[in-house]
C-alpha positions in Angstrom: -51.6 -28.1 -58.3 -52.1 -27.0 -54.9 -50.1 -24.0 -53.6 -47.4 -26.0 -51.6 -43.8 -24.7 -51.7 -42.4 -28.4 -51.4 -44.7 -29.3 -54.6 -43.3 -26.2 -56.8 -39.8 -27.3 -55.9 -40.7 -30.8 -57.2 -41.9 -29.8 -60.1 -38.8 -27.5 -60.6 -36.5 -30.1 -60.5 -38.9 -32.3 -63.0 -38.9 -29.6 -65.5 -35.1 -28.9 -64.9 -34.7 -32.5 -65.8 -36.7 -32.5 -68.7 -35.0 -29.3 -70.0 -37.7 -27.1 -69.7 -36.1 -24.2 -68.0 -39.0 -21.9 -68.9 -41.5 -24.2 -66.8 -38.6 -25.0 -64.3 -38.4 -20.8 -63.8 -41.9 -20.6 -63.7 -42.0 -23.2 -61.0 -39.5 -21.2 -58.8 -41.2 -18.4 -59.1 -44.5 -19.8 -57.9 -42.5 -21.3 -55.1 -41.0 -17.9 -53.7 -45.0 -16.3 -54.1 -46.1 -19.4 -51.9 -43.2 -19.2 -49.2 -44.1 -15.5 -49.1 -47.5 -16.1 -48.6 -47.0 -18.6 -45.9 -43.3 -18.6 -44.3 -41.7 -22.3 -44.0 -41.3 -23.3 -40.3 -38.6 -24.6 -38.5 -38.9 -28.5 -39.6 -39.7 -28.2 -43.2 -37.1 -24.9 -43.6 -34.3 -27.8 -43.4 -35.9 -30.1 -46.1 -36.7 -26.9 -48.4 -33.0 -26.1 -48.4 -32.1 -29.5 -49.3 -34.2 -29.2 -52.3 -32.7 -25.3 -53.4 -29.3 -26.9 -53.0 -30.3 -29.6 -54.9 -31.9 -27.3 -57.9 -29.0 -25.2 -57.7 -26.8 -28.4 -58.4 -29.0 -29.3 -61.1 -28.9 -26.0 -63.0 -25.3 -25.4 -62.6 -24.9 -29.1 -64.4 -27.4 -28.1 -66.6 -25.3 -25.1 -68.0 -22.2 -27.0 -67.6 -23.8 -29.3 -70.5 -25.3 -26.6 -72.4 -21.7 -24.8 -72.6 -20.2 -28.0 -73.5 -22.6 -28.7 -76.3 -21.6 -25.0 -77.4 -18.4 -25.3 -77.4 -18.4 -28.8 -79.2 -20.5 -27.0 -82.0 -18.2 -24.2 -82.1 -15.6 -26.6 -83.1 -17.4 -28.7 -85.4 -18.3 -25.2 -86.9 -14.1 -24.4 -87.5 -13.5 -28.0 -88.6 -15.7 -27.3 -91.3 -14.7 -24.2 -92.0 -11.0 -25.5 -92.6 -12.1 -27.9 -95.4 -10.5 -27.5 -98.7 -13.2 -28.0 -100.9 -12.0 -26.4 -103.9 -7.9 -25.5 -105.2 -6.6 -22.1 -105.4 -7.8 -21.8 -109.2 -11.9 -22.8 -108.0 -12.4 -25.8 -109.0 -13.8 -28.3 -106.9 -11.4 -30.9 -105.4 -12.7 -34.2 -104.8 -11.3 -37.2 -103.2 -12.1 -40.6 -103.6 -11.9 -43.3 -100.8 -11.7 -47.0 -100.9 -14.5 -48.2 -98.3 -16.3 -52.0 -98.2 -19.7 -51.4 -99.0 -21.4 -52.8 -95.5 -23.3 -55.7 -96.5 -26.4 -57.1 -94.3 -27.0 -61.3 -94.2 
C-alpha cells in the first residue's frame, strides 16, 4: 500500500467495519506517521476531516454495539443464574413440557 493518508483512512474504516480494531488502529497510526511526514493541504484537509468524523462515528457505534452485546450477556448470565434447578433438600427438580414434535413433509 502506498503511503497515502486518504488510503490509511480507507482502510481504517474497512477494518473498523470488519471488526478488526487491531488492523483498524494500526491503520490510524500509519495515517498520523504519513500526515506527519507530508502535511495535508488546503483542498484535501477538508475531505480528510470528513473521513476522521466519519471513523469517529463508526467507532463510537462500534462500542455502542460492543456494550450492548455486554450488557445482553450480562443478563443472560443472571437469568441463568436465577434458575431453580434443584429444591432446598438437593435434589434435582425437573419439569416436563407438553411440545408437538415439529414434523418435516
Amino acid at each position: 500500500m502506498s503511503d497515502s493518508p486518504v488510503k490509511h483512512l480507507a482502510a481504517a474504516r474497512a477494518a473498523i467495519v470488519a471488526g478488526d480494531m487491531g488492523l483498524a488502529l494500526d491503520q490510524i497510526e500509519r495515517f498520523s506517521a504519513a500526515a506527519d511526514r507530508s502535511p495535508p493541504d488546503a483542498a484535501s484537509k477538508q475531505a480528510l476531516q470528513a473521513a476522521i468524523a466519519e471513523l469517529r462515528e463508526l467507532a463510537e457505534a462500534s462500542l455502542r454495539g460492543t456494550k450492548a452485546a455486554m450488557e445482553q450477556i450480562h443478563e443472560i448470565v443472571q437469568a441463568a443464574r436465577t434458575l431453580q434447578t434443584y429444591d432446598d433438600t438437593g435434589r434435582r427438580r425437573t419439569a416436563s413440557t407438553v411440545a408437538t414434535l415439529p414434523r418435516r413433509f
